[in-house]
Kinemage of the C-alpha trace (Angstrom):
@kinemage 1
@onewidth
@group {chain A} dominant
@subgroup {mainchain}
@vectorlist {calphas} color= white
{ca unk a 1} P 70.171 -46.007 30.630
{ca unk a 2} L 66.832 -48.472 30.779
{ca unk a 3} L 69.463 -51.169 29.999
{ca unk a 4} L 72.052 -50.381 32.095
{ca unk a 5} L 69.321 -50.083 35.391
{ca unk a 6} L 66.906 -53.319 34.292
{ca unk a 7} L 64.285 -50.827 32.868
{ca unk a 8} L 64.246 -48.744 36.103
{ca unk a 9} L 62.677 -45.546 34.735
{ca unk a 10} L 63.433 -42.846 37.965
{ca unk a 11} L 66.568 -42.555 40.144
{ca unk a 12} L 64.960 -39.422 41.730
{ca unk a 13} L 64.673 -38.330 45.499
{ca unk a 14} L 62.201 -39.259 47.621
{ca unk a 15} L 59.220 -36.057 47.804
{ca unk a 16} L 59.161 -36.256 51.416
{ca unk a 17} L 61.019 -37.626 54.862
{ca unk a 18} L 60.344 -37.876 57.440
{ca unk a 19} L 62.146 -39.176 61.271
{ca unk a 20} L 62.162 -41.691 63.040
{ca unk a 21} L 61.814 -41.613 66.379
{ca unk a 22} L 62.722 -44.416 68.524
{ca unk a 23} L 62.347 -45.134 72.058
{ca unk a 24} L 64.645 -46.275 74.017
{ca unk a 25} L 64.696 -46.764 78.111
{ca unk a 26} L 65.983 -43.405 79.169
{ca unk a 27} L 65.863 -41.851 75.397
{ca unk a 28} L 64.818 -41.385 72.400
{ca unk a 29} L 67.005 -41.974 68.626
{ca unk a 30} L 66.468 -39.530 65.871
{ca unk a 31} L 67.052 -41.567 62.362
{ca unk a 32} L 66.792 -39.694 59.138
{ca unk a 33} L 66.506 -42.873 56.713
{ca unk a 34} L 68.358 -42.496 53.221
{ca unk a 35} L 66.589 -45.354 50.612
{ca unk a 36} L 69.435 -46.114 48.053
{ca unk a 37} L 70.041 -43.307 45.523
{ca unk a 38} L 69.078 -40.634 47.856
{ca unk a 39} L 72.195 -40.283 49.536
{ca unk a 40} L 73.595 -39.271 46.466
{ca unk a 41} L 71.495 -35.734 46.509
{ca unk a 42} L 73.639 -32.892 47.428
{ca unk a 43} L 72.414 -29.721 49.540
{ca unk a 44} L 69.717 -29.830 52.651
{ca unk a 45} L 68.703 -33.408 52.714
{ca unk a 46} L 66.174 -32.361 55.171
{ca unk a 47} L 65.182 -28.974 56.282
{ca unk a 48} L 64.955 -29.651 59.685
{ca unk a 49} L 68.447 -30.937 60.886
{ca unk a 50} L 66.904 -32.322 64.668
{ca unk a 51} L 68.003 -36.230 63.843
{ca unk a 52} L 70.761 -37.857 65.614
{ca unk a 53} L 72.162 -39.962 62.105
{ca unk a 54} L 71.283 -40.910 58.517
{ca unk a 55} L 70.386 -44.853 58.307
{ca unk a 56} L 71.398 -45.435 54.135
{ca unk a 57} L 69.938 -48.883 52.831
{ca unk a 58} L 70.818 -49.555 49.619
{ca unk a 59} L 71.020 -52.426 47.148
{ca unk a 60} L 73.712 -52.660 45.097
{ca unk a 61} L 73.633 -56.018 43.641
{ca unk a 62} L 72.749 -54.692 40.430
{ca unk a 63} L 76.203 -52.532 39.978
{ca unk a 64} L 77.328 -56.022 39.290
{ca unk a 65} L 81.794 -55.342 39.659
{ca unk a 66} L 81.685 -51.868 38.139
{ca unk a 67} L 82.748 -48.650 40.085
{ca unk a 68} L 78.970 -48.010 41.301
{ca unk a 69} L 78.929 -49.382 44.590
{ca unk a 70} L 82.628 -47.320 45.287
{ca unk a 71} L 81.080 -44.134 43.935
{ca unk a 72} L 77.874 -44.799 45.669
{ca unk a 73} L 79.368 -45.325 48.822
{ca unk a 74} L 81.743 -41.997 48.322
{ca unk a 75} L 79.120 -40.113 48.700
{ca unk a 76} L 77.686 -41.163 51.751
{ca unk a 77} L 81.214 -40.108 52.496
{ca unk a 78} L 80.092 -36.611 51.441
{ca unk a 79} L 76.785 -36.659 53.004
{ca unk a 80} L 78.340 -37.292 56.780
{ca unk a 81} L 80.811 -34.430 56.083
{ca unk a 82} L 78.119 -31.804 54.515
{ca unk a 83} L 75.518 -32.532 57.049
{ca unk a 84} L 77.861 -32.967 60.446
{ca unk a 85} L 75.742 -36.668 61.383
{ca unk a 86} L 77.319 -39.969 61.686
{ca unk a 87} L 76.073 -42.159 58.489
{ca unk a 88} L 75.314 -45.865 58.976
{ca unk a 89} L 75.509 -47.500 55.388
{ca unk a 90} L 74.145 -51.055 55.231
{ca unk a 91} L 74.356 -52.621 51.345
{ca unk a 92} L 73.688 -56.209 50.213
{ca unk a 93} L 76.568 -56.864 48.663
{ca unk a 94} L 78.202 -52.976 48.423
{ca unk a 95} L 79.709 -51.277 51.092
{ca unk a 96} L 78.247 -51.374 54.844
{ca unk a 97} L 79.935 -49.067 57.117
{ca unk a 98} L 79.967 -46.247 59.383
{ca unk a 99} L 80.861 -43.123 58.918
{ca unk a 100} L 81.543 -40.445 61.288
{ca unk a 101} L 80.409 -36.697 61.101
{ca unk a 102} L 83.751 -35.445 59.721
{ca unk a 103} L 84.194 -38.261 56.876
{ca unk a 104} L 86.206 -40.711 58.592
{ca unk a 105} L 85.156 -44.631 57.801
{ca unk a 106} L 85.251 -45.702 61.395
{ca unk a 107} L 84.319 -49.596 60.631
{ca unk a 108} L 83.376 -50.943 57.061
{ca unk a 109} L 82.693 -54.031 55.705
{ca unk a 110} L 84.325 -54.020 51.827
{ca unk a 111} L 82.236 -54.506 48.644
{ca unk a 112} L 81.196 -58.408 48.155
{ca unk a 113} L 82.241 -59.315 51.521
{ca unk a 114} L 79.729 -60.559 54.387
{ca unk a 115} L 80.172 -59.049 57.772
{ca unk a 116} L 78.642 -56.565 60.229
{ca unk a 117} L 79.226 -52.791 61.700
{ca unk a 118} L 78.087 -52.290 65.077
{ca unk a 119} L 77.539 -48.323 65.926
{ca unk a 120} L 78.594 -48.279 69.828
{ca unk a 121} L 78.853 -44.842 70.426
{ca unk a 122} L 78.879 -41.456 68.869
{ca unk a 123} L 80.369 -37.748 69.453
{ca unk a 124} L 78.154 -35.082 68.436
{ca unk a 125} L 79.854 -31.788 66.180
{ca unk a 126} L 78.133 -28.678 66.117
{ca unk a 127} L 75.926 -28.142 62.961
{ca unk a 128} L 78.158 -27.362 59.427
{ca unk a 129} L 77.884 -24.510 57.530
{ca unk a 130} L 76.609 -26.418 55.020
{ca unk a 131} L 73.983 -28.283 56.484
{ca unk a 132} L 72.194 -24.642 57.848
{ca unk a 133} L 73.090 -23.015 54.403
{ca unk a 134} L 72.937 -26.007 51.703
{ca unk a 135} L 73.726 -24.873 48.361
{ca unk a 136} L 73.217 -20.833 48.993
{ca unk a 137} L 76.943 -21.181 49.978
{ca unk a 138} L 77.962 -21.354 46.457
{ca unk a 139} L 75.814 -18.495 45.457
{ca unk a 140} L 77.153 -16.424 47.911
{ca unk a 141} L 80.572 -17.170 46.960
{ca unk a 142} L 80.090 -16.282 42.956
{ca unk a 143} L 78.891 -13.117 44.047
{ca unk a 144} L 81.398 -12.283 46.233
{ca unk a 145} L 83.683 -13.374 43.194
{ca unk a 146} L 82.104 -10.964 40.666
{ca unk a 147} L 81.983 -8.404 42.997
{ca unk a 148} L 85.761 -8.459 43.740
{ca unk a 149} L 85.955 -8.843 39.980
{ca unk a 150} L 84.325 -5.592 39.675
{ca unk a 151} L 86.088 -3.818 42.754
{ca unk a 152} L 90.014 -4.778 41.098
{ca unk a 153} L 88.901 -3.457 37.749
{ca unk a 154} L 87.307 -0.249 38.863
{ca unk a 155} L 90.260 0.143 41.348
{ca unk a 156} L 92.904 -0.886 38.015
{ca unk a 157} L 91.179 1.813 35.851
{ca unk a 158} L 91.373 4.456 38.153
């Protein structure tokens, strides 16, 4: 991999994040902000889920024209969806866009082009399942699955 990444050694998440708060005239902007490869961590990406949208910056430059900066950008696709926020993606030369709370790409500027996406206004979902559960969802469900497992056996062999 050292080749491949220029000798980067760690494509780990970040220990800690924290918001940003910003204030505006008659409010204040939330921003949870997403450095590079940490948008591609699945489960809680914070525990606290009191931020308005994710800001992902990212530099893909050094993909070069393999499928990185389209699977990179997928899952910012399945970051907006898992955590109900609207993601704002900006990338050097990968894909910048916006993406709304329920996975649609409402404005995107495609990989190696130059351009701009301009975030005017945004609806607000109720929280997912996933983004109060995270990954305890799955658990739950593979228990429920060897339970019922269990229950059509026990039923079968009586």
């Amino acid at each position: 991999m050292k080749p491949l990444t220029n000798s980067y050694q760690s494509f780990s998440k970040g220990k800690t994040r924290e918001v940003i708060e910003i204030e505006l005239q008659n409010s204040t902007i939330k921003i949870l902000p997403l450095i590079c490869y940490e948008i591609i961590y699945s489960g809680k990406l914070f525990n606290n889920s009191n931020f308005d949208f994710i800001i992902n910056i990212s530099e893909d430059g050094w993909f070069g024209r393999s499928i990185g900066p389209q699977q990179h950008f997928e899952h910012s696709i399945l970051r907006a969806i898992e955590n109900g926020k609207y993601i704002v993606r900006s990338s050097n030369n990968g894909i910048a866009a916006i993406i709304n709370p329920i996975g649609v790409v409402e404005q995107s500027v495609d990989f190696g082009k130059s351009g701009y996406v301009e975030l005017m206004e945004m609806r607000k979902i109720q929280p997912t399942i996933f983004s109060k559960y995270g990954n305890k969802i799955f658990g739950l469900l593979i228990l429920l699955y060897i339970l019922l497992i269990f229950s059509f056996n026990r039923i079968k062999n009586e």
